[in-house]
N, C-alpha and C positions, 0 to 999 in steps of 0.2 A: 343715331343722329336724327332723331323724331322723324321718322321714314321720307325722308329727302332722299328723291332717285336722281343721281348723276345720270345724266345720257351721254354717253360717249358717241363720239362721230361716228364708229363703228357698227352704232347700236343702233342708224339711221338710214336712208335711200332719199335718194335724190332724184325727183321727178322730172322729164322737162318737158313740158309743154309748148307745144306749137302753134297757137294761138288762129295762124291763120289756115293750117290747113286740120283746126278741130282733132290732133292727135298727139299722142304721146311720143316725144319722138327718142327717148331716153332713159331708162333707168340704169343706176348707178349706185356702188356702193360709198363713194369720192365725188366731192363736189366735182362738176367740169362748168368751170365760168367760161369757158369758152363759148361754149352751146349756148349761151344766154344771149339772145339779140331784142330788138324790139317783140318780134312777133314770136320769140320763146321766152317763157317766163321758170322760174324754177321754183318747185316745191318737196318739202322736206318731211317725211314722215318717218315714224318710228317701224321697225323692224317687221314688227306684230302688225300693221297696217294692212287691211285685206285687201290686196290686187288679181282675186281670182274673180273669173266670169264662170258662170253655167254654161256651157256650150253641148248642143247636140250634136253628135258626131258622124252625125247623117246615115244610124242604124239602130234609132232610138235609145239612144243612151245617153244618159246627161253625164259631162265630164267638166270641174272646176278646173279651169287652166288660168294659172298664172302668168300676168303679163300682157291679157287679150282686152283688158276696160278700152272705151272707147276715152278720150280726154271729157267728154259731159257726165260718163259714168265713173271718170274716178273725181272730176270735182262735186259732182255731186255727193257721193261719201266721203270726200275730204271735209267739205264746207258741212258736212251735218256730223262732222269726228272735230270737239274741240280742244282733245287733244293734239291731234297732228297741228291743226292750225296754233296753237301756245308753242310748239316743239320748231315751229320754222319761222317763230316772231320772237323768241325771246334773245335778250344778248349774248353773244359769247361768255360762257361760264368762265374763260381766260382774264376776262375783263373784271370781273372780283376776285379773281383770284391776285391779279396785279394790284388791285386796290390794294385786298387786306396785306399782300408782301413789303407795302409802300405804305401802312398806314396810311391812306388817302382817304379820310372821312368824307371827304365830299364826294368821292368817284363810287364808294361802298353804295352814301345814300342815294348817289344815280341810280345806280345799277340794282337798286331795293326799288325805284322810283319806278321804274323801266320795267321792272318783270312785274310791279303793281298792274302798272298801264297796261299789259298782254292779258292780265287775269280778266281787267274790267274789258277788254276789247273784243274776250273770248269766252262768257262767262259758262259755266257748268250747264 
């Protein structure tokens, strides 16, 4: 299928960000829109998305632990990953899917239009 990779929900983490006290206050495998308020925001990365920190373990030993980014060290490799940033802007892949079931020529060339606009808004 000219290597088009489906991402499945499954195949994804759900970040959430707390905006005012500068931490992560969530990871998940399931969206939780509940956790979303003003001052938490939510971000969507792929599987493979590195969330490990170097950490000394205060007997000189460097150990990567998963789950320790501070929220400026994982936006900072979010915002410099243009994948994750395409992967938590594009539209629901449901939404062409309902197009083509419905022959909807117009909703198809939204939904072409749409993941255009994420390519230009996130480019390589």
């Amino acid at each position: 299928m000219g290597g088009t990779t489906l991402i499945k929900e499954n195949d994804m983490r759900y970040l959430y960000i707390n905006q005012t006290e500068n931490r992560i206050s969530l990871i998940s495998k399931k969206p939780e829109p509940e956790i979303i308020t003003d001052n938490c925001v939510e971000y969507i990365v792929k599987d493979e998305f590195d969330l490990t920190k170097e950490m000394d373990d205060g007997f000189g030993n460097v150990k990567a632990l998963e789950g320790f980014l501070t929220a400026e060290e994982f936006l900072a490799r979010y915002n410099s990953d243009y994948q994750s940033q395409r992967a938590g802007a594009y539209p629901p892949v449901e939404d062409y899917l309902d197009a083509v079931v419905k022959n909807d020529t117009a909703a198809i060339e939204k939904y072409k239009a749409d993941c255009l606009a994420v390519k230009a808004a996130y480019p390589k």
